[in-house]
C-alpha positions as CSV (number, residue, x, y, z in Angstrom):
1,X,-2.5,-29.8,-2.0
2,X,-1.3,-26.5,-2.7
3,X,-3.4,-24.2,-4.5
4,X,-0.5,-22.7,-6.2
5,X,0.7,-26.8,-7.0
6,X,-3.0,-27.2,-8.0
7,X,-2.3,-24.0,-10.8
8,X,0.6,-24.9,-12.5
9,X,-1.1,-28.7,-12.9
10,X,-3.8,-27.1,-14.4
11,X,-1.6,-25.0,-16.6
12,X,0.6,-27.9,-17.2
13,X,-2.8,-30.2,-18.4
14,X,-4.5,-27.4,-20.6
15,X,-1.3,-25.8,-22.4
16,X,0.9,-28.4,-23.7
17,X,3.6,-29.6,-24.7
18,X,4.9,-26.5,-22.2
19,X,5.4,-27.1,-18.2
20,X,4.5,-24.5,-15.5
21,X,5.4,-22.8,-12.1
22,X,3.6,-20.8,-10.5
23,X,5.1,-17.8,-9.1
24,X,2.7,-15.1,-6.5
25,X,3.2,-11.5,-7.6
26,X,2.3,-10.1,-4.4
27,X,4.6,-12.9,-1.6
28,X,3.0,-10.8,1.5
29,X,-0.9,-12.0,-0.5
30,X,-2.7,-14.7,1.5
31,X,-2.9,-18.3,0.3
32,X,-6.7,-18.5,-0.2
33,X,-8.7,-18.4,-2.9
34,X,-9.9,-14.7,-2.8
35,X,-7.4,-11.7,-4.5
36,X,-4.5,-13.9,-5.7
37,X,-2.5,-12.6,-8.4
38,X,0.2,-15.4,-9.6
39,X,2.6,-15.2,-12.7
40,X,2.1,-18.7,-14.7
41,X,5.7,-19.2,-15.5
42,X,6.5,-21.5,-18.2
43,X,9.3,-23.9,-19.6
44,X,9.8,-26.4,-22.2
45,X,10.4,-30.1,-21.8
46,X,14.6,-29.5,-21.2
47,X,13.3,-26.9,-18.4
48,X,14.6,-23.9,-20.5
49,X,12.1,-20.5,-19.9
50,X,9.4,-19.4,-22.6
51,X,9.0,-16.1,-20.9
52,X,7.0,-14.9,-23.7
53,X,4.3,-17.6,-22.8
54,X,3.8,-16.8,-19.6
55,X,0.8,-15.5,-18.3
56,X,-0.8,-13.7,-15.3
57,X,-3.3,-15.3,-13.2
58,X,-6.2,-12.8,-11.0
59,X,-8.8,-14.5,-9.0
60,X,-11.2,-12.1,-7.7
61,X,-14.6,-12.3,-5.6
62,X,-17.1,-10.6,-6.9
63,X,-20.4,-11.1,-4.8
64,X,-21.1,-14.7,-4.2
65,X,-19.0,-15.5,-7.6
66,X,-15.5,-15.8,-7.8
67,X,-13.8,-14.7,-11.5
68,X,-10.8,-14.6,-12.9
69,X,-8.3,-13.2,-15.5
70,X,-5.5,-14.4,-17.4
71,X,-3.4,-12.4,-19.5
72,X,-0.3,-12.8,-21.0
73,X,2.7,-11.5,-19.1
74,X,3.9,-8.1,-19.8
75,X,2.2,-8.4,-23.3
76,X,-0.8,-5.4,-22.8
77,X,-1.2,-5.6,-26.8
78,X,-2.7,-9.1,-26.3
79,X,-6.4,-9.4,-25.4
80,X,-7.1,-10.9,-22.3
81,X,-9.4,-13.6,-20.7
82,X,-12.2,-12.4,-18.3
83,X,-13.8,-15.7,-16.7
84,X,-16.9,-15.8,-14.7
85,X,-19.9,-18.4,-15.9
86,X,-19.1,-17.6,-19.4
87,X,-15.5,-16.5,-21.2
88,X,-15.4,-12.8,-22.4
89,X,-12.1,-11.9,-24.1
90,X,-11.0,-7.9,-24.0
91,X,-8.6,-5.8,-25.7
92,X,-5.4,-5.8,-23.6
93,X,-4.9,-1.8,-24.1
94,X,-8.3,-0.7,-23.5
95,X,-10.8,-3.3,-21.4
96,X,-13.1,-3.7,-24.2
97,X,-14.8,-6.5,-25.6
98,X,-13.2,-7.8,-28.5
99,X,-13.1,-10.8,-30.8
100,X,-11.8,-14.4,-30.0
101,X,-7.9,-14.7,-30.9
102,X,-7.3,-18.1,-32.6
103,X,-5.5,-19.2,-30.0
104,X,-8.2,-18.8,-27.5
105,X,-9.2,-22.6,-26.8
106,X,-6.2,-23.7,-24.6
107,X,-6.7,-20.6,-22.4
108,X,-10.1,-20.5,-22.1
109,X,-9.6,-24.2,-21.4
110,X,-7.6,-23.0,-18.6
111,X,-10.2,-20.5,-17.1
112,X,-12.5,-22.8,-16.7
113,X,-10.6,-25.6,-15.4
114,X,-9.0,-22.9,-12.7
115,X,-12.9,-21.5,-12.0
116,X,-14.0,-24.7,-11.1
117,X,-11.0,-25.1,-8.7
118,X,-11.9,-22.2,-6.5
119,X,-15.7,-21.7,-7.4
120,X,-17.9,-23.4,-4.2
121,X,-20.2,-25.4,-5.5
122,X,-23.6,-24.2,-5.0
């Protein structure tokens, strides 16, 4: 199946009641699971856009791991997810470390479900 297929299902399990497409930022990136960088596109159940809960999608290798970040789209003033073995959130603006938002669970739901998509096992 389609990575990109594989994405929005995961979206589409971990952030109800909305659904999702997935949408590559970059169309010239290759379809592997190293430097993709999707928008998460999402809709409600009569298929009418929620831009404002969409989110951007970066998986990254970084030595034998692969990580990933979700953010919202175009919304720097929300932290965003770093995902590697363990969640970190960080301010939007700056890259720090900050707290937990409230509505953390779904996404960090997400990250781990999407990590475990793409991560080899060891």
């Amino acid at each position: 199946m389609d990575l990109l297929v594989l994405i929005a299902k995961a979206a589409d399990v971990c952030l109800k009641p909305w659904n999702h497409a997935v949408v590559p930022i970059d169309p010239t990136a290759p379809d592997d699971l190293v430097d993709i960088n999707v928008r998460i596109e999402c809709r409600d159940g009569d298929a009418q856009r929620h831009p404002e809960h969409d989110l951007e999608l970066e998986i990254y290798r970084s030595g034998d791991e692969i990580n990933l970040m979700l953010s919202w789209w175009d919304q720097p003033d929300r932290p965003m997810l770093w995902q590697g073995r363990h969640p970190v959130w960080m301010d939007g603006t700056s890259g720090q470390r900050c707290e937990v938002p409230q509505d953390a669970a779904p996404l960090e739901a997400l990250g781990r479900r999407l990590r475990a998509l793409v991560q080899p096992a060891d």
